[in-house]
Every structure is written in structure tokens, then in C-alpha cells.
N, C-alpha and C positions, 0 to 999 in steps of 0.2 A: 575928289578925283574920280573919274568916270572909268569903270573896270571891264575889261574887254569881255566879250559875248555879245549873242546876242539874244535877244527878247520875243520868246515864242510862245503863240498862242494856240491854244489844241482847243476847239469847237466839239463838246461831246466827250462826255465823260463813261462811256459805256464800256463795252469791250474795245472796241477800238483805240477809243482815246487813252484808256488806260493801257493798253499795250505799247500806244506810241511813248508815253511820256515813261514807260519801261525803259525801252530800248533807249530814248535819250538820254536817259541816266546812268544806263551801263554804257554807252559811246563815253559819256562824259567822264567816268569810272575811269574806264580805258584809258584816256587820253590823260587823267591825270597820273596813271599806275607808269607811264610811260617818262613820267616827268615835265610832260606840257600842261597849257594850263585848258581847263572847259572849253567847248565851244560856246557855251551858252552862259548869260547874265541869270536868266528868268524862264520859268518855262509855267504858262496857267492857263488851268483845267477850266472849262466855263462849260457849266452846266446847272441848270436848275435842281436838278436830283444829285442826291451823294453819289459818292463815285460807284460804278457799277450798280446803281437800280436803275437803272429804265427800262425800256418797256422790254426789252427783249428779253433779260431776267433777271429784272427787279418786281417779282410778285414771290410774299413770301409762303402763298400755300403749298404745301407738300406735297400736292396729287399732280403738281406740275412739272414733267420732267425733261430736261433737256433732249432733244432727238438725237444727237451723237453722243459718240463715245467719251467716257471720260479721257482715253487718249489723246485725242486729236481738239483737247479745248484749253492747249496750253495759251497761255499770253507770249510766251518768250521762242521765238521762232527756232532759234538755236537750243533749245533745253523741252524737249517733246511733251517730259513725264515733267513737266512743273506741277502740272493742275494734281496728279494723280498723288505725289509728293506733297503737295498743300493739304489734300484730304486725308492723308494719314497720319499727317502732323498735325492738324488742326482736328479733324473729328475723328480721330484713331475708328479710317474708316477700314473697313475688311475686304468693298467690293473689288472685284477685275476691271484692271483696264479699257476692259469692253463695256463695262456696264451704263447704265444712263443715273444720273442723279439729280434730286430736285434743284430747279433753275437756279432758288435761293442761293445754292451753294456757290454759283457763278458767281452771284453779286457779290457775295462775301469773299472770294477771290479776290475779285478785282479789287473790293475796299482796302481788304487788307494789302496785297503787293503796292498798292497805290501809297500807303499808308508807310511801307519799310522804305521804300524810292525815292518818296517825301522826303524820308528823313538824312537818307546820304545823300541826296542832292543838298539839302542843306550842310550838309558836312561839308561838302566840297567847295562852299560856298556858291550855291545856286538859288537863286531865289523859288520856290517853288508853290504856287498857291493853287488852292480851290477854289474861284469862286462862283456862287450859287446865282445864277442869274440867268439870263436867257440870249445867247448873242442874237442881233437882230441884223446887221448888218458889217462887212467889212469896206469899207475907204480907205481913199487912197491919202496917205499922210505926208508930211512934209520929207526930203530926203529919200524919196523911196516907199517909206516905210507905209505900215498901214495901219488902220486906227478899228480895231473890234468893235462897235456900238454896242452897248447892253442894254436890256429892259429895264434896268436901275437909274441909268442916263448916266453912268460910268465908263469913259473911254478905253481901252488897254493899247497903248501904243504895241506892234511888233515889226520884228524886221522878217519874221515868218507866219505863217496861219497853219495849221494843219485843221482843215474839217473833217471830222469824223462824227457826225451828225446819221442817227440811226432812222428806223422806221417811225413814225409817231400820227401820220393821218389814216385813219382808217377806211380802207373804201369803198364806195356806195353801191350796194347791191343793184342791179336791175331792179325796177318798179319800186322804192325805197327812197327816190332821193328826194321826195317829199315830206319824207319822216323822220330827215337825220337827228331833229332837235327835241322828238317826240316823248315826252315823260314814261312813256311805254315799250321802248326802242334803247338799247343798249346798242352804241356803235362798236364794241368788240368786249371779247370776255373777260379784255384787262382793264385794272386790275381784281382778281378773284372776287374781292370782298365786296363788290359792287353787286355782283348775282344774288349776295346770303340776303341782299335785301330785297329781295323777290318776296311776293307774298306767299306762305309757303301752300305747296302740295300744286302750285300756277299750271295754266299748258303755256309748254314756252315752243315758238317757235327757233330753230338754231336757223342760219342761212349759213350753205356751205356745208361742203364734207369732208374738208383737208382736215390741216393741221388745225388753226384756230378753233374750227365750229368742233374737230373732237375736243380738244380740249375745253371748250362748252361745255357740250354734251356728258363729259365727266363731271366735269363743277356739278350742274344741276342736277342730274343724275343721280348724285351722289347726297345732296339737299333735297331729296325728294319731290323733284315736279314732274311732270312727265311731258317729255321731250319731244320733237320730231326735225328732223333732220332734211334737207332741203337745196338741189342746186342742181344748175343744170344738164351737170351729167349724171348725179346720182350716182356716182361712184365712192368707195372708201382708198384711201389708201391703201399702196402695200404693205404688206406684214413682216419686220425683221429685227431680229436679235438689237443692233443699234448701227451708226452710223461711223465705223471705227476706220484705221489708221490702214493701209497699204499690209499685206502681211508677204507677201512677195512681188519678185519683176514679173509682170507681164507683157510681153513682147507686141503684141497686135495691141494691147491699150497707151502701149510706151510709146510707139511709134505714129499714132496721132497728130502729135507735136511736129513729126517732122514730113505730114502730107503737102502736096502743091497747093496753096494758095487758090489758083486758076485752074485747077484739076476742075472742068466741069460736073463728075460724078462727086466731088468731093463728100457732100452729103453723106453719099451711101454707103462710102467707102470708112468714114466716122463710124455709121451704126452695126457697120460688116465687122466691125474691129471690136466692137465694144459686145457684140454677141459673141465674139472669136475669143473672149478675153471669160465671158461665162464656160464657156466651154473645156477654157484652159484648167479651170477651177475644180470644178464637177464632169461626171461621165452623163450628169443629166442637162439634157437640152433646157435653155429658159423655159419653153410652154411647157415643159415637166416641173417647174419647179415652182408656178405660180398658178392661182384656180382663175379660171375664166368663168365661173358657174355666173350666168347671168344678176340671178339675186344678190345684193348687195353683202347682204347678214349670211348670206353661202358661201363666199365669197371669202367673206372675215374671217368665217370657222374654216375655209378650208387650208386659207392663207397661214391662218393660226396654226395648224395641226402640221404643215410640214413643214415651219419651224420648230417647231417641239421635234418634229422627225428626224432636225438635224440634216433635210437635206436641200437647204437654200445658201449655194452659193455665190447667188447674185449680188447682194450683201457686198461682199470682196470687191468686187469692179468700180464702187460707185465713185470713190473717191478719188482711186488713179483716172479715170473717165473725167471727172471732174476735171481735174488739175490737168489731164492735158488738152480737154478743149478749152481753158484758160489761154494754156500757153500757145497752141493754136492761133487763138481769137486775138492775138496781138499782131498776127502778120496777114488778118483779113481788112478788107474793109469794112466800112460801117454796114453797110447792104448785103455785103456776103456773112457776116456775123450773123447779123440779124435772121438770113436764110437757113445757117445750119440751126441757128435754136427755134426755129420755128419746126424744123425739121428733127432737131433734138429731143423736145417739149415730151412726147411720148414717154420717154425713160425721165425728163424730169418731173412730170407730175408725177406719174406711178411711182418711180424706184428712189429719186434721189430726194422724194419726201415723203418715205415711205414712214410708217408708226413705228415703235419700239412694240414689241411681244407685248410686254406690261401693259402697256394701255390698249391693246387686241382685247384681253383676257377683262381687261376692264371694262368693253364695250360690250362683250360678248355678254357680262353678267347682263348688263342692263337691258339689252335685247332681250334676252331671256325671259327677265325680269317682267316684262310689258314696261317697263318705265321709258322706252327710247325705240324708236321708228324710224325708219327712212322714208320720205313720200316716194310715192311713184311719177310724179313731176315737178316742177315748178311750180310756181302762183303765176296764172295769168293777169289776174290783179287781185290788189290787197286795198282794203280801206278800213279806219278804223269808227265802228260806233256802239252807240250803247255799250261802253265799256269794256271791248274788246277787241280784236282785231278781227276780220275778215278777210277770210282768202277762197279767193276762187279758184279752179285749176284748169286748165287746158279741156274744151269739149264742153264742161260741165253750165248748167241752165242755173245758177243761181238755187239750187234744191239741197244740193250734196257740198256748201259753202262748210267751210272748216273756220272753228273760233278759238283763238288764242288769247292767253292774257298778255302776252311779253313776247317780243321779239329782239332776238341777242344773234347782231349782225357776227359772222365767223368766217368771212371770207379775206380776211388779212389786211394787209396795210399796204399803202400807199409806194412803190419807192421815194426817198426823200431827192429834192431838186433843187439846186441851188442857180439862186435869179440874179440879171443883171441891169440895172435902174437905165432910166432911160435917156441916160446922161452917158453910161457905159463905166461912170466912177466909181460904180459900188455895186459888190456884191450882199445879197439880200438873203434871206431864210423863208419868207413869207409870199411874197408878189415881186413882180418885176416887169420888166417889157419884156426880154425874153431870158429862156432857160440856158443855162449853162452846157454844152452839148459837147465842148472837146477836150479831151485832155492827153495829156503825152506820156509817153512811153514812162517817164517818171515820176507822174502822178501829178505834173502840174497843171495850172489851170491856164489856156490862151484865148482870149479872146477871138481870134480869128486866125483860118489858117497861113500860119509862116508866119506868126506875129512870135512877140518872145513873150516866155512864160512868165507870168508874175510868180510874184512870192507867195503863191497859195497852194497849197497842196491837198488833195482827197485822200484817205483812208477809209475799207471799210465801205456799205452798200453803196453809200454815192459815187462809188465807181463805176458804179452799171454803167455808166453811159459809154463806157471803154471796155468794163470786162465783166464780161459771166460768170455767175455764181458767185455775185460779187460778195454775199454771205455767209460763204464758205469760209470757217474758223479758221484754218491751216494757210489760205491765199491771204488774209487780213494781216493777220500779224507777219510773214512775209513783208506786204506791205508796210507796216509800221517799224520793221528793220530797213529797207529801203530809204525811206522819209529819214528815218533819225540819224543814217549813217549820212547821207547829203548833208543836214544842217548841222552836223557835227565834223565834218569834213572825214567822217571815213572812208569815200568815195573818190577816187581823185578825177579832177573833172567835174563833177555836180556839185561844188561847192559854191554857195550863194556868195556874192560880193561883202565883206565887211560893208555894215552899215554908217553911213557917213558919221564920222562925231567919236568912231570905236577908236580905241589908244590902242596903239601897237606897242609891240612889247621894246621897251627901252626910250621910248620916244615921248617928249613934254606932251604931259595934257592938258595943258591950256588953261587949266581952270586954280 
């Protein structure tokens, strides 16, 4: 006898994915605590890596630490302090709410909540699996339904998809794309343990001065090579305490949300609000609270010292700013979006990925140290021979050429894009004729506009292609209570059709 639900597949077992298959499990909780029965048969995880390692923080060295706060990195949208609650249940840990902690700690989150969910979804009679594999493609299946392709040659029928498929291409530095494959050339610094294989005491080139290339620069830093740091602005991050939760309302940053669409100044009237919102915080204007000293390493220490001093407010704004040019960015167009983050870009390279203190204080040793430099340009061009790298720079006659053993690409990842074959039957992970570009207000995916949505839904960065910041911890799992509340019918109105063949309650199943 065929038992009602339906059969859900979640692409990406990372943060994402394990958020979502959270929340379908407490829908499903709900629904049985009410005295109805599950919405769901089946619900499996497809990912190559165990639940919660991949790239974003499945590395398990310590010197790596998450940029926000432990606050704001719960799984469960409704339950804030889970994450903080987990680490003092699990690692009788002592820090604050605000503090940062090694990424590991993530992974082992998410393994573990994945791991209790498992098991009351089985209680309830859920089917619920892991498996380890690589989805390649989704088709369109008989009834409706869809057919998961795997790297195994294992099909997973479902009547839903949620892809929550994270970062994983690394991408190709200016002058570089000739060396992605190169025995001497690291395409990013994960995972750690791929650096300790450096020959030691190396000169390593980093590329990039964000996030990735410091956390380079730390790894090897730290393994004794001696670094140099490299990109075309030549800038470091800002300097702050960590990336925490809302601590009150701020009026000019609330109200974002509810500007004119068509307002021509729109722009300015975003960055007038989000200045107006530092202000609301602190008696000290932004350019008091961050150094503009041209040198980079001046820059770091000065940034460093008035966080120590306790007087960077900026910090406070970044997340309400966040969240309401999110919710903003749902009543623009695609072109007007695009023009506020273009216009946005300033606060979000500098502030809303800006460093935690910790790793300031940790760059500043190595500066110190002579072991880590920043160049004063770019490579005009790089070749590698006689056994090392060659870099030329901007101006320079081949005299004043600089030689590397290793270059360890740090200029981040790819977003991920989901492709459609050239048939328009199947959605792809790999290549396609073209990309996936629209999706609707409820995460579903449509082929064209005013066509109806299939049964595929985005969580989690593949959203970019509708909203900003689509990496933002606190908007994802949002979105993965959205998604699970529809395929469990806590939504009324977004409830997908029973799959043809499901037994309604009371009625012959045929079989």
C-alpha cells in the first residue's frame, strides 16, 4: 500500500540544505503533534561530503574562523540562540554571543542537528537519507514528477527538489587563467591542509586581499613561508569586533524597505539612510570611526586600535542594512537591483566583509614579523620558469621581476548556477545552453516569464539571481522555513498538488 506524502529531494547538504530538511522535519513534527498525518514520504540529502563539510566550513583547522557572530548562525529561523545553545551543550563553551568561532564548529552543527532530525523524521515515519553522491542533473519524470540524476547512475524520483547547492568553483584571477591546472598554483586555500604541503620556509604568492587571500595569508603565515599579498585594489578589509545580530530599531535603516521603487535618487537615498543609521548609534561620524591612512598595514593598525578603543559603531548597521536592502530588492527590477549594488558595493566590500579583531591582530603579527607584505600593484604579467614563478609589475623593464615558489589563488568563488539543457527538460549542475535567470517571489524556478513554476526550488546563494546577500545566514534559513512550510502545507495557497498515484486518506489504494 502506497502511503501518503511526498518524496523530497534537497541538492546540498551544507548549511543550507541542512536547514531546510530542519524545518521540514519540525513542519512535519507539527503536523503530526496536531493529529494529521506528515506532509512528506521521503525527504534526501544528496551531497558528496557528510552533512555540513563543504567548502564553506567543512575545514577542520582552528585558525579558521567564521566572520559572524555566533548569534546570527542559527539553522532554525524561529530559535535565534540554537547555534549558541549547541556550543554550550556540546563544547561547554564560555564564549559571547558576539564572539567568532572555528568554522569546524559549523560543520559539526549542522552534522549533528541533521543527525537528531534523522532520527524523528524516522520516528514519524519519514523516510530520511543521506546520500553521498554528486546530483548531476534534474528531469522531468513521469506524472509530474522529477528524476535527481546522480554521479552513481542512481535515479531519486521526487515530487519536490530544493537546490541548496553552495560555492565550489574557484575564480580565475586576472592574468592566471592559464595556470589553473598548474602543479604550483593552488586555486584557493581550501581545504587548509593542502598549503602544509608547501615546501616549507616557500615565497608564496596570495592573489587577493579579502577574506579568502587573509585567510591564506594566515595558513602560511603561520607554517612559516613568507607571503605577499596582491590585488587590484590593494586594499585590506575593515576591522571589527564580528558580524552580530540587530541590537536595536533603527529608524532611517528600517525604512529602506519601504522606499519608491521609481524614486529616481533611490540610490542615494539607501546610502543617506545607512549613514543616518551609523550616526544613530555613535556621536562619531563614519570617517571618525575608520582610518583612511593610504598604506594598507596603516590602515590595519589603525582600524585595529579603535576597535580595541571601543569606538566603532559601524559594526551595528551592517545586518539591519543587509536585510532591508534584501527586502527592498524584491520590489525592484532586475536592472534597478543591479544598480543599487553597484552603487551599494562600497559598504559591501569594505564593511559587510569586513575581518573579525582576531585575525587584525593576527596579520598585524605577521606584518610585523617581515613574514607577509602587501605589493604595491598588481602583476602586469606572470610566467612561470626555471622553477618558479615570475612576476612582472606595472612600469617595470624586466630588472626588478619578483620570483615565487607557489601561488595560492584567494580571491573567492564562483557564484554557483544552475543550467538548462538544450532540450529545456533538464536542469543541469555542470553546462547547459543557458543559465537559469528567474525565480519567484517563492523561490521557485520558471522557465520563462508568466510560465508556471516547476517543482524546483532555490535556497541559500543560488539565489543571487533574485536576491542580495544571498549569503547572508539569518535571509537563508528564512528561506528554508519558507520552502518547508509550502511542501508541508503550512502555507495556505503554496501548497504543491498531491502527486499523482498519493492515497488520500480513507480512499482504496489500488494496490
Amino acid at each position: 500500500m502506497t502511503t501518503m506524502g511526498r518524496d523530497v529531494v534537497i541538492v546540498g547538504a551544507g548549511f543550507a540544505g541542512t536547514s531546510v530538511f530542519l524545518h521540514l522535519v519540525r513542519a512535519a513534527a507539527a503536523a503530526s503533534e496536531r493529529g494529521g498525518r506528515p506532509a512528506l514520504r521521503s525527504v534526501r540529502l544528496v551531497d558528496p561530503h557528510p552533512v555540513g563539510w563543504g567548502v564553506a566550513f567543512g575545514d577542520r583547522d582552528p585558525l579558521l574562523l567564521c566572520n559572524s557572530a555566533a548569534e546570527v548562525n542559527s539553522l532554525l529561523a524561529d530559535d535565534p540562540g540554537d547555534f549558541v545553545a549547541y556550543l554550550r551543550q556540546r563544547h561547554a563553551w564560555t564564549g559571547g554571543p558576539q564572539d567568532c568561532v572555528p568554522r569546524a564548529r559549523m560543520a559539526e552543527y549542522c552534522q549533528d542537528r541533521h543527525a537528531e532530525a534523522r532520527a524523528h523524521a524516522r520516528a514519524l515515519g519519514i523516510e530520511a537519507e543521506h546520500v553521498a553522491a554528486t546530483a548531476e542533473s534534474v528531469d522531468a519524470g513521469p506524472h509530474g514528477r522529477r528524476l535527481v540524476r546522480l554521479s552513481t547512475g542512481r535515479e531519486l524520483p521526487a515530487d519536490a527538489v530544493v537546490v541548496c547547492t553552495g560555492v565550489h568553483r574557484p575564480r580565475v584571477p586576472d592574468g592566471f587563467a592559464g595556470f589553473t591546472g598548474h602543479p604550483r598554483y593552488l586555486d584557493s586555500p581550501y581545504p587548509a591542509d593542502r598549503m602544509r604541503r608547501l615546501r616549507p620556509g616557500s615565497r608564496v604568492l596570495v592573489l587577493g586581499t579579502r577574506q579568502s587571500a587573509v585567510d591564506a595569508a594566515l595558513l602560511l603565515g603561520r607554517d612559516g613561508h613568507r607571503v605577499t599579498m596582491t590585488s587590484p585594489s590593494g586594499l585590506l578589509p575593515a576591522v571589527r569586533l564580528s558580524l552580530g545580530a540587530p541590537v536595536r530599531p533603527l529608524p532611517p535603516i528600517d525604512g529602506i524597505a519601504g522606499l519608491d521603487p521609481d524614486d529616481p535618487a533611490l540610490e542615494d537615498k539607501v546610502l543617506r539612510r545607512v549613514v543616518e543609521g551609523v550616526r544613530l548609534l555613535s556621536d562619531r561620524p563614519l570617517r571618525r570611526q575608520v582610518s583612511t591612512a593610504p598604506d594598507p598595514v596603516r590602515r590595519l593598525r589603525e582600524n585595529t586600535a579603535l576597535v580595541d578603543a571601543g569606538v566603532c559603531a559601524w559594526p551595528g548597521v551592517v545586518v539591519p542594512a543587509l536585510e532591508a536592502v534584501i527586502a527592498l530588492s524584491e520590489r525592484l527590477s532586475a536592472e534597478r537591483r543591479e544598480e543599487l549594488m553597484r552603487r551599494f558595493s562600497w559598504f559591501t566590500g569594505r564593511y559587510a566583509t569586513a575581518m573579525t579583531v582576531v585575525n587584525a591582530r593576527r596579520l598585524l603579527a605577521l606584518f610585523d614579523s617581515g613574514a607577509l607584505r602587501v605589493a604595491g600593484s598588481y602583476p602586469r604579467a606572470v610566467s612561470f620558469d626555471d622553477g618558479a614563478w615570475r612576476v612582472r609589475r606595472p612600469g617595470g623593464d624586466g630588472d626588478g621581476d619578483e620570483r615565487f615558489d607557489y601561488v595560492v589563488n584567494g580571491t573567492g568563488f564562483q557564484q554557483p548556477v544552475l543550467y538548462r539543457s538544450p532540450d529545456g527538460a533538464s536542469l543541469t549542475f555542470s553546462s547547459g545552453a543557458t543559465t537559469v535567470d528567474r525565480l519567484g517571489a517563492d523561490l521557485r524556478v520558471r522557465p520563462y516569464p508568466g510560465a508556471p513554476p516547476e517543482p524546483v526550488w532555490l535556497v541559500g546563494v543560488g539565489t543571487h539571481i533574485r536576491i542580495p546577500f544571498s549569503n547572508h545566514l539569518r535571509n537563508v534559513v528564512r528561506q528554508a522555513r519558507l520552502v518547508a512550510q509550502a511542501l508541508t502545507g503550512a502555507v495556505p495557497g503554496e501548497v504543491p498538488e498531491a502527486p499523482v498515484g498519493a492515497v488520500v486518506p480513507g480512499a482504496p489504494s489500488g494496490s
